[in-house]
C-alpha positions as CSV (number, residue, x, y, z in Angstrom):
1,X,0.0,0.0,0.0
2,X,2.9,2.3,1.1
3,X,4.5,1.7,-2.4
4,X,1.4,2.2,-4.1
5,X,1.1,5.5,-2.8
6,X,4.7,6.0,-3.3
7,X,4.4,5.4,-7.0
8,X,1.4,7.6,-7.1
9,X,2.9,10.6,-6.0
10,X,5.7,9.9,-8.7
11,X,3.2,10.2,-11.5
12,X,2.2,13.6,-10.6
13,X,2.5,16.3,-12.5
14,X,5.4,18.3,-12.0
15,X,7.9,21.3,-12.7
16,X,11.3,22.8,-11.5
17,X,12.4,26.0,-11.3
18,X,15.2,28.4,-10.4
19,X,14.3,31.1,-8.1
20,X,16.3,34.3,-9.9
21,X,15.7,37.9,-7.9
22,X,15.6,39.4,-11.3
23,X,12.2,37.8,-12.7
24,X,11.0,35.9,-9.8
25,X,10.5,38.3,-7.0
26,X,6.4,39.7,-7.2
27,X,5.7,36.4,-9.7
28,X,6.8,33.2,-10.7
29,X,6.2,31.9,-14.5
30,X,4.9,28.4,-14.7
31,X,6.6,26.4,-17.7
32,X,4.7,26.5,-21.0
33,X,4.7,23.0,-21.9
34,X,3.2,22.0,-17.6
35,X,0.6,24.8,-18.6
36,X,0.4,23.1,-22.1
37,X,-0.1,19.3,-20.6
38,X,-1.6,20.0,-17.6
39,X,-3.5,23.6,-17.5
40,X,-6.8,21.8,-17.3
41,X,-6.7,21.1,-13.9
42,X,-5.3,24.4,-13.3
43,X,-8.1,26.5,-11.6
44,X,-7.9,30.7,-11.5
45,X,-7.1,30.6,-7.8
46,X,-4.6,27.8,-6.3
47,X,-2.9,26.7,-3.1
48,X,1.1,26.7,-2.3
49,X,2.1,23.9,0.6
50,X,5.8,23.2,1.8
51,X,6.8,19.6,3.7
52,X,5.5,20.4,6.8
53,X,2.6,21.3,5.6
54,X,1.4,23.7,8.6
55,X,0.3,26.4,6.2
56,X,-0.9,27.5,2.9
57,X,-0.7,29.8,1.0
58,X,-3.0,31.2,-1.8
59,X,-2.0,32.1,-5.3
60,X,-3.4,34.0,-7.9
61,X,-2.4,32.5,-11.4
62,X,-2.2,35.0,-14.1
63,X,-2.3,34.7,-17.7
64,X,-1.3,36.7,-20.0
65,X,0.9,37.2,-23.4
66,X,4.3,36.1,-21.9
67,X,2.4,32.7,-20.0
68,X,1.1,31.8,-16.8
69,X,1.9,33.1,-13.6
70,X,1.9,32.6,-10.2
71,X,1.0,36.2,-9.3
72,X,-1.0,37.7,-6.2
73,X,0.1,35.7,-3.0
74,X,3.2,34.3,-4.3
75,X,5.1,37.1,-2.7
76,X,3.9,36.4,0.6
77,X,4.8,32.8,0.0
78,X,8.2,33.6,-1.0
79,X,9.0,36.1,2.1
80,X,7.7,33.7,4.3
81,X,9.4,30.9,3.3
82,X,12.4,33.3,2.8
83,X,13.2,31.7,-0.9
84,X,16.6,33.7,-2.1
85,X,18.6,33.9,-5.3
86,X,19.3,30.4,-6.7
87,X,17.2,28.5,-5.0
88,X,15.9,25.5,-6.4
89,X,12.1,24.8,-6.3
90,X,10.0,21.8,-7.6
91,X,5.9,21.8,-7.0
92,X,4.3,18.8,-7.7
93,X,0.4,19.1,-8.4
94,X,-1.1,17.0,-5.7
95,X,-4.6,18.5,-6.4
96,X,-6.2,20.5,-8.7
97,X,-4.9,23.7,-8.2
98,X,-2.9,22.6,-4.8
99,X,1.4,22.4,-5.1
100,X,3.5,20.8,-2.6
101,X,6.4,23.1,-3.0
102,X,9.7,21.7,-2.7
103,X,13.1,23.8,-2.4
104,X,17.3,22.7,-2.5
105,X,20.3,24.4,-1.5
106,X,21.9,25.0,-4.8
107,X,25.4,24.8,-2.8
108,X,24.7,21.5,-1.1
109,X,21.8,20.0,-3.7
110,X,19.7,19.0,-0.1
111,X,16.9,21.2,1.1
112,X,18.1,23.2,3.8
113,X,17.5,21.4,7.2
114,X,15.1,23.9,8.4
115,X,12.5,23.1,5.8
116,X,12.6,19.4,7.3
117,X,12.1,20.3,10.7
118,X,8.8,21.1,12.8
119,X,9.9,25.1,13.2
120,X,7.8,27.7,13.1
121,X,7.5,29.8,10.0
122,X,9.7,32.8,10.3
123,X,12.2,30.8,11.9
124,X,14.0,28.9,9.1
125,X,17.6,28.9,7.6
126,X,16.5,31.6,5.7
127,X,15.1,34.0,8.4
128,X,14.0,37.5,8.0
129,X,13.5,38.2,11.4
130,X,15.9,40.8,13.2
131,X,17.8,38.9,15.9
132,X,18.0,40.1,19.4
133,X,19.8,43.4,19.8
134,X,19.7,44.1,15.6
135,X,17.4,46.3,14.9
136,X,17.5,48.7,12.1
137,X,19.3,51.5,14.3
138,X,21.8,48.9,16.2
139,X,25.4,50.2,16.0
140,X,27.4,48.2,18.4
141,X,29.7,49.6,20.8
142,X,33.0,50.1,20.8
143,X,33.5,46.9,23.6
144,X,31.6,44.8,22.1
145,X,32.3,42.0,19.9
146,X,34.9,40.1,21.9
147,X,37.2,38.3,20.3
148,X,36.0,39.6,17.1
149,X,37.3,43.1,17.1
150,X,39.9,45.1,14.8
151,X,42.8,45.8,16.9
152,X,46.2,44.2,17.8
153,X,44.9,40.8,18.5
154,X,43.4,40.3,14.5
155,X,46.7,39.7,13.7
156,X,46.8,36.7,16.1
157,X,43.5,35.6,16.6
158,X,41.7,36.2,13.2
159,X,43.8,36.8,10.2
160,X,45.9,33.4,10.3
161,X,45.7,31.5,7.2
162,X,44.8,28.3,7.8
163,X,46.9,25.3,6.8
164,X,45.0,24.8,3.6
165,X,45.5,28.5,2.8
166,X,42.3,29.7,3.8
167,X,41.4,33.1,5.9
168,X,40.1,31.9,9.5
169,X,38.6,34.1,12.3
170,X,38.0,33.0,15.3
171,X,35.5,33.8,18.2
172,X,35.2,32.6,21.5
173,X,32.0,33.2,23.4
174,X,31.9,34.7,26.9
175,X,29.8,36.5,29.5
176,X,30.2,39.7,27.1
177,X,29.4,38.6,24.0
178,X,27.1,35.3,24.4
179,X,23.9,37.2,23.9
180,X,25.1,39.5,21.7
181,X,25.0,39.7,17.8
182,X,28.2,37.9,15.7
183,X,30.8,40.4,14.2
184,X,33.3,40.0,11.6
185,X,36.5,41.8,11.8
186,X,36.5,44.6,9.1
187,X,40.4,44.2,9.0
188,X,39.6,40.6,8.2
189,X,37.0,41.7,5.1
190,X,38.8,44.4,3.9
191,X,41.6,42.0,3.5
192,X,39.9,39.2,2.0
193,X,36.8,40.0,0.6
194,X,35.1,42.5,-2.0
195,X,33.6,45.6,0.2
196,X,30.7,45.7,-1.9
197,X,30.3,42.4,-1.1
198,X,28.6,43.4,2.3
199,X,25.3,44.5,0.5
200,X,24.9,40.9,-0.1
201,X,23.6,37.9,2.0
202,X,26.7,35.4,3.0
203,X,26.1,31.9,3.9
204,X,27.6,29.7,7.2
205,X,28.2,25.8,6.0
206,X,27.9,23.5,9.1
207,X,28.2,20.0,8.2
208,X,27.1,20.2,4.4
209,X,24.2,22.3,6.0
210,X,24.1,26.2,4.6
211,X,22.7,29.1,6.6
212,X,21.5,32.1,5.6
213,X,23.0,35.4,7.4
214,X,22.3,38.9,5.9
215,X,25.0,41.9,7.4
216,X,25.1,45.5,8.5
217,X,27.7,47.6,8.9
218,X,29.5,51.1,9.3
219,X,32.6,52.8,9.0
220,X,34.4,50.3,11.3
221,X,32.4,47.5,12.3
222,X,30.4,44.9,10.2
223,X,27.7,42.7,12.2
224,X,24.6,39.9,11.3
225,X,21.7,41.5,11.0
226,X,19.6,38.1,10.2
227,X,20.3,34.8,11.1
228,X,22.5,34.7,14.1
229,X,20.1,34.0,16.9
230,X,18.8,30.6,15.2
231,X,22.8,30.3,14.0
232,X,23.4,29.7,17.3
233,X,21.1,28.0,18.9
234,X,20.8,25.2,16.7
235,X,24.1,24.4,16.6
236,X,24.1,24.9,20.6
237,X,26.5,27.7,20.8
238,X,26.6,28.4,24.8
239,X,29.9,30.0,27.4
240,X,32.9,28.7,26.4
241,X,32.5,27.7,22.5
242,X,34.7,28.6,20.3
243,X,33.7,29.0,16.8
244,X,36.0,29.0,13.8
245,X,35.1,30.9,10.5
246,X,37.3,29.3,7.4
247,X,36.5,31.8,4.3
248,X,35.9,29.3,1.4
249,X,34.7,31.5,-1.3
250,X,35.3,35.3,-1.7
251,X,32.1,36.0,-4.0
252,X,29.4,34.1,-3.1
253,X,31.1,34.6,0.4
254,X,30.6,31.6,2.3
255,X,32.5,30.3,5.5
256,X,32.9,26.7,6.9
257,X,32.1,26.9,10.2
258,X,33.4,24.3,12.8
259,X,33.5,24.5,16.6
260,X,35.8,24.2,19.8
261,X,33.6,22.6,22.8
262,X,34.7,23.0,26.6
């Protein structure tokens, strides 16, 4: 029976697609030839479900010269599912009208863990949430940041290339800085990466697993805006842990992340 159903789902009809920023943001095109095969069963207003299927969402499908659309609603359904550039989606027509939407971590090819796990919406790898103590008009301090501070001690603590040749800062998380927000040494960006590279979301790799984190910055310091707070608790970062940043690409910046556990 299990295989039955199995197969089922396999013969419905389907379609992939590539989120892009530049076409995809306020509507999504629905491939011609699904439309062509399949538009029958393809009602005015439709549904949008993910894998945990707690929500969903409504869709308005438009269509006009250039094709069909997924038009009012699918906004909303990208923001809160916070799909970003390059993201690959599959929907699968369960019902008429209704898509179980399905998305992959172009780096690792794996949906991101978060989409696979019973949190809330709002608090996935791809959060757009402000994180404790990063609101639009946080600056942080001159003493804050910890480890993580331009000064004498970058030289030591977070500009040593790592044996593989590699930049590698490193924090280590205290009574002062545990419930803070993360910052990145702007002697260690300014070094190794593209400055207008901050406008940009970069992405933490844990284990094959990518996370989302979207920046702020100022003259002298550069902090995470987004995606620290559920950074760090799912990967259980508490007094004591000491967290190592390996750069592994400088333009889709992207560190390897790996920790130090009392």
């Amino acid at each position: 029976m299990a295989n039955d159903r199995a197969m089922e789902f396999l013969r419905m009809p389907s379609f992939i697609k590539t989120f892009s920023e530049a076409t995809s943001m306020n509507e999504l095109r629905i491939p011609p030839e699904f439309v062509a095969l399949h538009g029958a069963n393809l009602p005015f207003d439709c549904r949008l479900i993910t894998l945990l299927g707690r929500k969903s969402f409504p869709v308005r499908v438009l269509n006009i010269a250039s094709g069909c659309h997924f038009y009012a609603g699918w906004s909303d359904f990208r923001i809160t599912n916070e799909i970003v550039h390059h993201d690959v989606l599959t929907f699968t027509m369960v019902d008429a009208g209704v898509f179980l939407v399905k998305r992959y971590n172009p780096r690792t090819g794996c949906p991101p863990l978060g989409d696979l796990q019973a949190t809330g919406y709002g608090d996935s790898d791809h959060s757009d949430a402000p994180d404790v103590d990063t609101s639009d008009d946080y600056v942080p301090t001159q003493s804050e940041g910890g480890d993580s501070s331009d000064g004498d001690d970058y030289a030591v603590e977070a500009g040593v290339l790592d044996e593989d040749g590699c930049p590698t800062f490193t924090v280590t998380f205290d009574s002062s800085n545990i419930n803070r927000t993360l910052e990145i040494p702007m002697s260690f960006w300014r070094r190794h990466i593209r400055m207008i590279s901050l406008q940009d979301p970069i992405y933490f790799n844990v284990n094959g697993d990518s996370w989302y984190i979207m920046l702020d910055h100022n003259e002298t310091k550069i902090w995470v805006k987004r995606g620290w707070r559920r950074f760090k608790e799912r990967n259980n970062i508490v007094i004591g842990v000491r967290c190592h940043f390996k750069l592994i690409d400088r333009n889709e910046v992207q560190f390897y992340v790996w920790f130090d556990r009392p």
